[in-house]
C-alpha positions as CSV (number, residue, x, y, z in Angstrom):
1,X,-8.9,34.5,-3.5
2,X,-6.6,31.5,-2.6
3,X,-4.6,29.8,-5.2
4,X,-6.5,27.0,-7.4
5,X,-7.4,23.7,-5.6
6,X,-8.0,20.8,-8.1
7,X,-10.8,18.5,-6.9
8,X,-10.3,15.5,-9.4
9,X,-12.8,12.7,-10.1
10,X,-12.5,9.0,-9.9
11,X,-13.5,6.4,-12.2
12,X,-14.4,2.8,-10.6
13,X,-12.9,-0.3,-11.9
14,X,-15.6,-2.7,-11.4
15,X,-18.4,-2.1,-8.7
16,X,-20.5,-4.7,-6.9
17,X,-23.4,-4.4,-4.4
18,X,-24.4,-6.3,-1.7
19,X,-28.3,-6.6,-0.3
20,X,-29.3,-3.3,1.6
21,X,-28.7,-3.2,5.2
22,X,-30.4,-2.5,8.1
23,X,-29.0,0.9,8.4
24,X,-30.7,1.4,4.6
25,X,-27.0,1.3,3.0
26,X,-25.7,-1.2,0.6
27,X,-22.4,-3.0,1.1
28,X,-20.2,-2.4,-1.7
29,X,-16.8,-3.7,-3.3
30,X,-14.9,-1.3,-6.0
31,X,-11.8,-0.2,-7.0
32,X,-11.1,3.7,-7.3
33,X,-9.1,5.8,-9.4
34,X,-8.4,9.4,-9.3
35,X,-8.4,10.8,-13.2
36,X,-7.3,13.9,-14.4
37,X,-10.7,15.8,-14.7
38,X,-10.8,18.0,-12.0
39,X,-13.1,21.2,-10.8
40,X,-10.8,24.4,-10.0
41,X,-11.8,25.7,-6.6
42,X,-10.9,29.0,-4.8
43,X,-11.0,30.0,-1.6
44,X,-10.8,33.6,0.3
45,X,-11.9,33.1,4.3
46,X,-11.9,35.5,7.1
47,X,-12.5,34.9,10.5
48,X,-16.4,36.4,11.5
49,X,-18.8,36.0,14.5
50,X,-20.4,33.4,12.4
51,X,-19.9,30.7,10.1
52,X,-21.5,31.9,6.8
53,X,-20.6,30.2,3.3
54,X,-21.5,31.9,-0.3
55,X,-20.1,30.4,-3.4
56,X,-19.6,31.5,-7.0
57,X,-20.2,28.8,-10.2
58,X,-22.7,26.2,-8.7
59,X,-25.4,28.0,-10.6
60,X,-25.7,25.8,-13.2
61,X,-26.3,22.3,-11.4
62,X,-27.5,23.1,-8.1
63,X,-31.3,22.6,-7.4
64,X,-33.6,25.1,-6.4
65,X,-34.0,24.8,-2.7
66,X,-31.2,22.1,-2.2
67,X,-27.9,23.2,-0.1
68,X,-24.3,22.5,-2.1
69,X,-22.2,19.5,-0.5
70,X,-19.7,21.9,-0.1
71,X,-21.4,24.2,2.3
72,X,-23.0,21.6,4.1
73,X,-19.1,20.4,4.5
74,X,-17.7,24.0,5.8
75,X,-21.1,24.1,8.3
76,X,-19.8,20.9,9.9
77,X,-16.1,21.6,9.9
78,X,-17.6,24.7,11.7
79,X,-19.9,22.8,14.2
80,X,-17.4,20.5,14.9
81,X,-14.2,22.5,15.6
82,X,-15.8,25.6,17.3
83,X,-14.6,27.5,14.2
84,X,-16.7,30.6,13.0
85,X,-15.5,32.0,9.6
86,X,-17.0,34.0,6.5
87,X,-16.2,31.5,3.3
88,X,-16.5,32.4,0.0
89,X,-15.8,29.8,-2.9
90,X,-15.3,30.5,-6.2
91,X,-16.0,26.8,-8.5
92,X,-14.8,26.3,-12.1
93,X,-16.9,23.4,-12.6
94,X,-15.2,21.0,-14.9
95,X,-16.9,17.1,-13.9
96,X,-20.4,16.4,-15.1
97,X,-23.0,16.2,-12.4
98,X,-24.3,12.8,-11.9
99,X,-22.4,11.2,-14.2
100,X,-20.8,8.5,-11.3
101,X,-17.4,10.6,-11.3
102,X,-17.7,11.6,-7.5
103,X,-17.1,15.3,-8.4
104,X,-19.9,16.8,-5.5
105,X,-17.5,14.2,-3.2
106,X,-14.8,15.4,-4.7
107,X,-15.3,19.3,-4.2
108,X,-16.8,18.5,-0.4
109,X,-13.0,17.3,0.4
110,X,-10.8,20.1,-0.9
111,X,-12.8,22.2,1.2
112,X,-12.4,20.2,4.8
113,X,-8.9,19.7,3.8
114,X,-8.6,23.9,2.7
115,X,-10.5,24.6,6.2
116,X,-7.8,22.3,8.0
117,X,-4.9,23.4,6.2
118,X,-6.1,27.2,7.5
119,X,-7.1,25.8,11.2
120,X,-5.0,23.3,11.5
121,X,-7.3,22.0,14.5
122,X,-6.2,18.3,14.0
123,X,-9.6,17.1,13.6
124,X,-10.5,13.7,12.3
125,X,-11.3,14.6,8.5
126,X,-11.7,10.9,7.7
127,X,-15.1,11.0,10.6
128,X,-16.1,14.5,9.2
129,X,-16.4,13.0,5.9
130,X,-18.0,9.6,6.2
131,X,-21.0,12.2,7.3
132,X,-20.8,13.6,4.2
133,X,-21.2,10.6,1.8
134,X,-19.8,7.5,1.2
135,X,-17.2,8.5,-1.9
136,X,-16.1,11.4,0.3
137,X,-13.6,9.4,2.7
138,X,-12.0,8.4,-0.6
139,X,-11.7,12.1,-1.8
140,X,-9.8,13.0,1.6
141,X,-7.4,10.0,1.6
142,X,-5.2,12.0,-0.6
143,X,-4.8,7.8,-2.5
144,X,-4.6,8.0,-6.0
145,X,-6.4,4.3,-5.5
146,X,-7.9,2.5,-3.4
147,X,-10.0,-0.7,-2.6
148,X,-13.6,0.7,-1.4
149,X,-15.7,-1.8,0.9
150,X,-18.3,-1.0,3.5
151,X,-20.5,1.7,1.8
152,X,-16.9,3.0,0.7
153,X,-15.0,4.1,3.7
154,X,-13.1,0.8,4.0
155,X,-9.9,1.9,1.9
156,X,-7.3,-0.3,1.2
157,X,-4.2,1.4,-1.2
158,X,-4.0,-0.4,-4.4
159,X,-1.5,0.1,-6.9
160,X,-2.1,2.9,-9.4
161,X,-2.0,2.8,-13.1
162,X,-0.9,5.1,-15.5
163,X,-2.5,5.4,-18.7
164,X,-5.2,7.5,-21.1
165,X,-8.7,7.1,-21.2
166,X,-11.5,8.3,-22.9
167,X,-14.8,9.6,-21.0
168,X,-18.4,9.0,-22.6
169,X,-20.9,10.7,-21.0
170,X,-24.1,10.7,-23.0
171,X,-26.6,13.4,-23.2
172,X,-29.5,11.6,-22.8
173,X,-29.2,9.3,-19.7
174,X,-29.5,10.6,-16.3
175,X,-29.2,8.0,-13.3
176,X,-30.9,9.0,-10.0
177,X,-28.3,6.9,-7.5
178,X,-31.2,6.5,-4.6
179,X,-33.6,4.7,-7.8
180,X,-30.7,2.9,-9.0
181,X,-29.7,1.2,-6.3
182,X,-33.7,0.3,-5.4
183,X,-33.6,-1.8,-8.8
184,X,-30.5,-4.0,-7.7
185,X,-32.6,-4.7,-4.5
186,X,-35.4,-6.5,-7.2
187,X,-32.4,-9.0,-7.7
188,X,-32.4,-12.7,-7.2
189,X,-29.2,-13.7,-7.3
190,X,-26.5,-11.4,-6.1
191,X,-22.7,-12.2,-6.9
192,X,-20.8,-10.2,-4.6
193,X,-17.7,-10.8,-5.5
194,X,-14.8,-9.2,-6.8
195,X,-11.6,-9.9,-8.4
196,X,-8.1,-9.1,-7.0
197,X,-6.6,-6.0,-8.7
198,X,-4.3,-5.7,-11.4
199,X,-2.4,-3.2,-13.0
200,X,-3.1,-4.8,-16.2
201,X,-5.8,-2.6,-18.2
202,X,-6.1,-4.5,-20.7
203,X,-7.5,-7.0,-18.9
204,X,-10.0,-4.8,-17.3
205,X,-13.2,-5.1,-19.2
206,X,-12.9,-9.3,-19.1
207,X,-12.2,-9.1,-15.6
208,X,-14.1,-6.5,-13.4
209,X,-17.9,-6.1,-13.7
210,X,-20.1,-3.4,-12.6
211,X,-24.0,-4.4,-11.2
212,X,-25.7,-1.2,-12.2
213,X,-25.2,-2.5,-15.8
214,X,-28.1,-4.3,-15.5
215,X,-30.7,-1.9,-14.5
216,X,-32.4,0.0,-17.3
217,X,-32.0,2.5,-19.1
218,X,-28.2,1.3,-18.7
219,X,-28.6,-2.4,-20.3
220,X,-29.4,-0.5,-23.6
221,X,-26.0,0.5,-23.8
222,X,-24.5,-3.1,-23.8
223,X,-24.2,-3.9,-27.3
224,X,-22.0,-0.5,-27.6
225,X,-19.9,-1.8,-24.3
226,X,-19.3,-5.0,-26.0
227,X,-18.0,-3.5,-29.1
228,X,-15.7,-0.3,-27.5
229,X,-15.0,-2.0,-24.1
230,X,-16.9,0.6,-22.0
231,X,-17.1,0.3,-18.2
232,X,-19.3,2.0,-16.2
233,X,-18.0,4.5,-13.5
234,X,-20.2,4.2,-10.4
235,X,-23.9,4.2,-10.8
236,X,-23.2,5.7,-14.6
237,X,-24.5,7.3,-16.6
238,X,-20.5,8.1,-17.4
239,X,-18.2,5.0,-18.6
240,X,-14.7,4.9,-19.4
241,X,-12.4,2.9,-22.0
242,X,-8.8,2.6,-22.1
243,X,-7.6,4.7,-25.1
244,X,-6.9,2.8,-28.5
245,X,-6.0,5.0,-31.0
246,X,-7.0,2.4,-34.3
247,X,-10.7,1.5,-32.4
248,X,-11.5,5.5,-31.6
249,X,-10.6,7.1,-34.8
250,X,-12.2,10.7,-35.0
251,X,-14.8,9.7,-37.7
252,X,-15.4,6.6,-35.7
253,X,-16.6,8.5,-32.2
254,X,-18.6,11.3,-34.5
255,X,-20.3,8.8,-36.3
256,X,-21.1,6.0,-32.9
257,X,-21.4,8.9,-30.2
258,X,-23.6,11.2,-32.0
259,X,-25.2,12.3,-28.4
260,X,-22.2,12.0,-26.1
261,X,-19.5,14.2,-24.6
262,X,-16.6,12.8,-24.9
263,X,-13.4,13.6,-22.7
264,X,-9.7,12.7,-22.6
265,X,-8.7,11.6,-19.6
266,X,-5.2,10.2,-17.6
267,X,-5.5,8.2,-14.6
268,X,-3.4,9.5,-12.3
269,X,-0.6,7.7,-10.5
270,X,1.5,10.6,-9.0
């Protein structure tokens, strides 16, 4: 096997959507953030008459039936380069499925840029990816942030911050992305706009909003954003707060976040 990979996650810093487009995609406006949480990924690959892909770890969050983002992402690196190769990945799998962290995105890169790195075929990663899904252009940037518009791929570098966060993901909310974003298209009155960045966290939660905090089961956690100055990473059901050590005191988080993992986090900046 290859040496360790690190496919980290991303947080957004305020997300607004648009109305749904013709081509059934929402226009969006965001700010990522790569953040220390990462999946370990290893690689072993061997030239073969044809492209075949088996991986180790996915066991645990993969549906029955349903092909992992990552093979689907060797199969087209294979398609399009002419490339035939026997893959096997081995996943430590560290970032909570469907939890708005990007870590399927995230682990869909490191492999395109682990096949490239191997092929070096010159290949337009940023195209292979945009197939892929809309956080994975991000992913392959190499940025450690970035402005997202379109449905993502529009990347503009932003200054990154450095500073610790803490993760909430609770155990009892699970966001389907496809039904989430059918509930903002029930909206009236859409605000699509977004504030200029700043390095400034502490302005963060007065300053960037995210629209999927409106939807249910989401707007039950408001009271609790209010009071700990959670943000919602992507669709949710994860959000994120700046670390304060007087307002998360051990007893605190045990006593407020009975039914949430919580993780320490770093954004990253280098």
């Amino acid at each position: 096997m290859s040496n360790c990979y690190k496919a980290y996650a991303k947080v957004n810093v305020g997300l607004k959507v648009g109305q749904k487009e013709k081509d059934g995609f929402h226009g969006i406006k965001t700010y990522f953030h790569l953040i220390s949480l990462s999946d370990d990924l290893y690689f072993d690959i061997q030239d073969n008459l044809k492209t075949t892909v088996s991986i180790v770890g996915n066991e645990s969050y993969l549906e029955k039936g349903k092909i992992d983002l990552m093979e689907k992402a060797a199969l087209l690196y294979s398609k399009v380069t002419s490339k035939t190769f026997a893959l096997s990945i081995k996943i430590d799998k560290k970032i909570p499925n469907g939890a708005g962290l990007g870590g399927g995105s995230s682990d869909c890169a490191v492999v395109l840029r682990f096949l490239e790195e191997h092929y070096s075929t010159n290949v337009d990663l940023f195209a292979l990816a945009l197939q892929l899904g809309s956080d994975v252009p991000f992913f392959v940037s190499q940025l450690f942030a970035a402005k997202g518009e379109g449905r993502g791929q529009i990347l503009t570098p932003i200054t990154p911050v450095k500073a610790k966060a803490l993760l909430f993901i609770p155990e009892n909310i699970k966001i389907v992305t496809a039904s989430a974003y059918e509930s903002l298209d029930k909206r009236k009155n859409i605000d699509f706009s977004l504030s200029s960045w700043t390095t400034d966290t502490e302005s963060w939660f007065s300053t960037y909003s995210n629209d999927f905090l409106s939807i249910q089961p989401l707007t039950e956690c408001k009271e609790k954003c209010e009071t700990f100055r959670l943000m919602l990473s992507g669709s949710g059901a994860c959000y994120f707060a700046l670390y304060n050590e007087k307002l998360f005191s051990p007893k605190l988080l045990a006593e407020e976040f009975k039914s949430t993992k919580i993780i320490g986090i770093n954004f990253l900046n280098r």
